[in-house]
C-alpha positions in Angstrom: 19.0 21.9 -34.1 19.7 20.3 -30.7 20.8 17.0 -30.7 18.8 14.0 -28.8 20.0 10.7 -27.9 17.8 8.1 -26.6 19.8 5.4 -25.0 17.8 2.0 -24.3 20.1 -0.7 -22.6 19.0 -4.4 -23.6 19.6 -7.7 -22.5 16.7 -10.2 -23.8 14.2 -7.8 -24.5 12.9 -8.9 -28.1 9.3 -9.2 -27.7 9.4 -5.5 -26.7 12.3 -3.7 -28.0 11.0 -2.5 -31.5 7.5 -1.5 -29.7 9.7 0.5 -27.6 12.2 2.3 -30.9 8.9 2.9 -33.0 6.9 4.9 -30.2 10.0 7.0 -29.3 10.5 7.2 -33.1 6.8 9.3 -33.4 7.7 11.3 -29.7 11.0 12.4 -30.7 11.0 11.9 -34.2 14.1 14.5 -34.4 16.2 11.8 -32.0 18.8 9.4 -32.7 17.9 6.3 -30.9 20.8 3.8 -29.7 19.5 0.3 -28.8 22.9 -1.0 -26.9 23.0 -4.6 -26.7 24.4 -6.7 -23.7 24.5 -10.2 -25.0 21.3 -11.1 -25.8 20.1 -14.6 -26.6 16.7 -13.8 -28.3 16.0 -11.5 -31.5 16.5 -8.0 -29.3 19.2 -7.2 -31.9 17.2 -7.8 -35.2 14.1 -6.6 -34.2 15.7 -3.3 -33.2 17.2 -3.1 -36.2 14.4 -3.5 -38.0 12.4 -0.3 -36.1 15.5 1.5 -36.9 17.5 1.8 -34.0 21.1 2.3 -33.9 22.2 -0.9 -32.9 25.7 -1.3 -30.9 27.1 -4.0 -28.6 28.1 -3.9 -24.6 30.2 -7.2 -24.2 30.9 -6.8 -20.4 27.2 -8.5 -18.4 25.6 -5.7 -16.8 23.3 -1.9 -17.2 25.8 0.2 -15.7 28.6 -1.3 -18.4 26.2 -0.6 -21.1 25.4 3.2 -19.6 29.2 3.5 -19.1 29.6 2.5 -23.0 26.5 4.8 -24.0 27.8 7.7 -22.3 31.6 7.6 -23.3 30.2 6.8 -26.9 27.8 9.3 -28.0 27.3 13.0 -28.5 24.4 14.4 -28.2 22.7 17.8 -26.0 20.3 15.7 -24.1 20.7 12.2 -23.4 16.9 10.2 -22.5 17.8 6.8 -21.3 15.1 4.6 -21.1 14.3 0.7 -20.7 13.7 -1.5 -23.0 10.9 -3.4 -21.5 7.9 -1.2 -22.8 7.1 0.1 -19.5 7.0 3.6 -19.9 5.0 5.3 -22.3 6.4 7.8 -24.2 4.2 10.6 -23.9 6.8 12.6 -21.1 9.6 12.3 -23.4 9.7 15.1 -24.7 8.7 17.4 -21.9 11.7 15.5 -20.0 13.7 16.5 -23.0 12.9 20.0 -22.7 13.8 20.7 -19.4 17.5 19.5 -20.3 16.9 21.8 -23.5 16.4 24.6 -21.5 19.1 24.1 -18.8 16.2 23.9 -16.0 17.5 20.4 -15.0 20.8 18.5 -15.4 18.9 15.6 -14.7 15.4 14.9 -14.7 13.8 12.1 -13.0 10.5 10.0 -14.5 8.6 9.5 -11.7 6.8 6.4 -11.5 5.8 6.5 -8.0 3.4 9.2 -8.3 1.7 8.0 -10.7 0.5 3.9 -11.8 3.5 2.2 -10.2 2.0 0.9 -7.2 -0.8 0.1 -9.4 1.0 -1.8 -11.9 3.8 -3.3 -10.4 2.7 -6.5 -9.2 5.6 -7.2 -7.4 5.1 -5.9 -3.7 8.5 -6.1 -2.4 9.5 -4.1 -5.3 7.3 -1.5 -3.9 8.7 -1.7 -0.3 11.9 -1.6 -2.0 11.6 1.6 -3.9 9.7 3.1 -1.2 12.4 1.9 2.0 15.5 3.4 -0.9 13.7 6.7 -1.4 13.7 7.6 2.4 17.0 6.4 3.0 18.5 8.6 0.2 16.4 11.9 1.1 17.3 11.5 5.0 20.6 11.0 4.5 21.8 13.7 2.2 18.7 15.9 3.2 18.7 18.3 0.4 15.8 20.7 1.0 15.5 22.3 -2.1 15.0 18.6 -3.9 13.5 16.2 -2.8 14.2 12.7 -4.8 10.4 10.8 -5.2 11.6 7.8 -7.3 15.3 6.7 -6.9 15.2 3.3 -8.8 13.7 4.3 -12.2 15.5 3.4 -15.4 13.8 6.6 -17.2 16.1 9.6 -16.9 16.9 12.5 -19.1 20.6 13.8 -18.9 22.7 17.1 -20.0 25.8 16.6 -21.5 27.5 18.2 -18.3 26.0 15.2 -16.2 26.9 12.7 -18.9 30.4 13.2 -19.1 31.2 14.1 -15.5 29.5 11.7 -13.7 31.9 8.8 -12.9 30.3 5.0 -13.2 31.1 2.7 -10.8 28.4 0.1 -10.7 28.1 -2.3 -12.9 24.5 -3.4 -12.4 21.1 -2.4 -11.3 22.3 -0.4 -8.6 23.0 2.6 -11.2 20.1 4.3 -10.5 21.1 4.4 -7.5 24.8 5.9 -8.1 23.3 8.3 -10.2 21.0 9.9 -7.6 23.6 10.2 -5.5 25.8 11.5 -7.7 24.0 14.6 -8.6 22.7 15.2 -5.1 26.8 15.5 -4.2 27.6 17.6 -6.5 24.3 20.2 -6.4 23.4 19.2 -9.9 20.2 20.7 -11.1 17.2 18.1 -10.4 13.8 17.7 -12.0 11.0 15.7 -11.4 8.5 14.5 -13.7 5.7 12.1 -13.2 5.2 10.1 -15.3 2.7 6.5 -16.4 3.9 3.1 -15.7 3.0 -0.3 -17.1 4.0 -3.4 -16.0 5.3 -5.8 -18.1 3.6 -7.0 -21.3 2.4 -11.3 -20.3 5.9 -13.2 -20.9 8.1 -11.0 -20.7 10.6 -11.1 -17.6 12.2 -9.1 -15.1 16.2 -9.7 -15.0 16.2 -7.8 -11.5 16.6 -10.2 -8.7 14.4 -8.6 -5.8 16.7 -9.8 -3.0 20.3 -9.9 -4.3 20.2 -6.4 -6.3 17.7 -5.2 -3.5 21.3 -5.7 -1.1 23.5 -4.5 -3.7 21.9 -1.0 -4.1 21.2 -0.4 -0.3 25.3 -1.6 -0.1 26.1 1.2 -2.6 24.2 3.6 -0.6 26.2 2.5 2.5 29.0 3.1 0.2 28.7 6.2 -1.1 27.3 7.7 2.1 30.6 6.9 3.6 32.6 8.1 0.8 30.5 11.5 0.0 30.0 12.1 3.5 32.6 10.9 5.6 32.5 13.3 8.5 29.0 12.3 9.4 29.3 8.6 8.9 32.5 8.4 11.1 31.5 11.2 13.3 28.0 8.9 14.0 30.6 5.4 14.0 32.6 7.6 16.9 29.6 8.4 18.7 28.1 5.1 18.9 31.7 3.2 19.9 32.2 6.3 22.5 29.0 5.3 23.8 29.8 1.8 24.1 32.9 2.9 26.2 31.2 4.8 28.4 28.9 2.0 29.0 31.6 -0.1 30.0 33.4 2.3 32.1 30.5 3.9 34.4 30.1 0.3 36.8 33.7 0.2 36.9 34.1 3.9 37.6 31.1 3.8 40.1 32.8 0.9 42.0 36.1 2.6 42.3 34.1 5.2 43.7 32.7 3.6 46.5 35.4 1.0 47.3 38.2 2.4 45.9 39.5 -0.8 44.2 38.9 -2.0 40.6 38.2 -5.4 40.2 37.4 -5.6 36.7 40.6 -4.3 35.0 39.7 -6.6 32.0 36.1 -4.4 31.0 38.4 -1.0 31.7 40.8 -2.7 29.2 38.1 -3.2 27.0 36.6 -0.1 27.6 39.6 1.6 27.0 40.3 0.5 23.3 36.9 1.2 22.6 37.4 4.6 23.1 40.4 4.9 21.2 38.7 3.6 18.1 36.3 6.1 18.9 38.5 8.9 19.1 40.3 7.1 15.8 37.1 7.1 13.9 36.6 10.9 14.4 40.1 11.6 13.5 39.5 9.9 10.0 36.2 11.5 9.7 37.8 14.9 9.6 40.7 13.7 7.5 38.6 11.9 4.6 36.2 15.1 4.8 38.9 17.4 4.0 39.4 15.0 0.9 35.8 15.3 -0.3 35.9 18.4 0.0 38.8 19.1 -2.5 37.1 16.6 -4.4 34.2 18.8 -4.8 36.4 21.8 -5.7 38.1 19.8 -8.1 34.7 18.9 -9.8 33.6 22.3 -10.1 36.4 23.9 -11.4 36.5 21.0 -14.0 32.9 21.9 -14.8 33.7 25.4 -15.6 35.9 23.7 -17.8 33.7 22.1 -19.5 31.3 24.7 -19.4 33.7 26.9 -21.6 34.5 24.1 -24.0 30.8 23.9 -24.6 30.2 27.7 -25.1 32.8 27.7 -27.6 30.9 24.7 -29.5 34.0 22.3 -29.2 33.0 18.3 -28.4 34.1 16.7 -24.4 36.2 14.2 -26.0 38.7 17.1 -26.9 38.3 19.0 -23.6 
């Protein structure tokens, strides 16, 4: 029989966490379920022990910590993460589950935003959030053949090639985010299933911080834009400064035209340098490109790797 994780990161979610364990419990009754624990101060750790969950401990503050725990810790041949704030129903689970099953998706996306979100969620920036991230993310890397609906959500179902290739760097909210991003680089299968979403039961709180992890997860798009496609972001950072240069130089130019003197040598100066960090910015475009390149030969090559290990039923850990 295939193996299941559900992974639910926690931090303060007592009054819902064993709602949450028991409902997965009767979808995937076949599932292990990890509760992972990131220094709660109410009764998330007893109460999901009492449902029955696995319960283990993230020390270091912050969800992509406790995913980077979940995913170095456990085995499994489909991994459905999932909050543990009772906000999604688990009737998708296991038609999530099955795409993974069936190698159709590497990672499938629960999407909210087709569905109740904007219903439900009675947070309106948190809709122009999701909304303003989403177009940014499928403008940018412009893949054709998948387009992302709902980049923010927590619920996700994973292969174990995802799982253990995909390198965390985030430590908080902006996981999501990373992950996206991730899988878009590196042509992973995608998936897209809508699914229901409730808002929060009365009293129980949000730990995301509209504003502050609103910046944080358009910064790591800035990020990762620059370091998965580095051509195009200094190739458009050349442009603009070569712009800029010209803009300078053309009066001065013009002048020297008609009187044959130049009176402003300090805008030529200016306009000058300008143009060298233009023509500098290019230069390291093509430079770092050729580096994400090999990167992405590296990755596939080590996911034939990894492929093998798996045909031949032997664990990641060993590969």
């Amino acid at each position: 029989m295939k193996r299941i994780a559900v992974l639910i990161p926690c931090y303060n979610e007592g009054m819902t966490i064993k709602k949450v364990v028991e409902d997965y419990k009767v979808a995937l009754p076949e599932a292990d379920i990890y509760v992972y624990d990131n220094n709660s101060e109410d009764d998330t750790v007893s109460a999901a022990g009492e449902a029955g969950a696995i319960v283990r401990h993230e020390y270091r503050q912050g969800k992509g910590n406790v995913i980077r725990s979940m995913f170095r810790d456990i085995e499994a041949d489909c991994y459905l993460m999932i909050d543990g704030d009772d906000t999604y129903p688990a009737e998708n689970a296991r038609e999530m589950c099955k795409l993974v099953l069936e190698g159709k998706a590497d990672m499938v996306i629960g999407d909210r935003l087709s569905s109740t979100y904007f219903e439900e969620n009675k947070r309106p920036f948190h809709n122009f959030g999701n909304v303003i991230v989403r177009k940014f993310i499928n403008t940018l890397w412009n893949k054709k053949s998948t387009k992302i609906i709902d980049v923010m959500t927590g619920y996700r179902a994973f292969s174990p090639m995802f799982v253990k290739s995909f390198p965390i760097l985030s430590q908080g909210f902006e996981i999501e985010t990373e992950m996206t991003i991730h899988a878009l680089d590196k042509n992973l299968l995608l998936a897209n299933v809508p699914v229901s979403y409730r808002d929060r039961p009365e009293g129980s709180e949000s730990k995301l911080n509209t504003y502050t992890d609103g910046a944080k997860v358009l910064m790591t798009i800035f990020n990762l834009y620059r370091d998965y496609q580095p051509l195009r972001f200094f190739g458009g950072l050349s442009l603009v400064l070569m712009l800029m240069s010209a803009i300078l130089f053309m009066p001065v130019f013009m002048e020297y035209l008609h009187s044959g003197l130049v009176p402003r040598i300090p805008t030529l100066i200016v306009s000058a340098f300008v143009m060298m960090a233009s023509l500098l910015s290019i230069v390291c475009g093509l430079i770092l490109d050729t580096n994400a390149k090999n990167s992405r030969k590296n990755f596939e090559v080590q996911m034939n790797i990894l492929s093998l290990y798996m045909r031949n039923g032997r664990d990641f850990d060993k590969a």
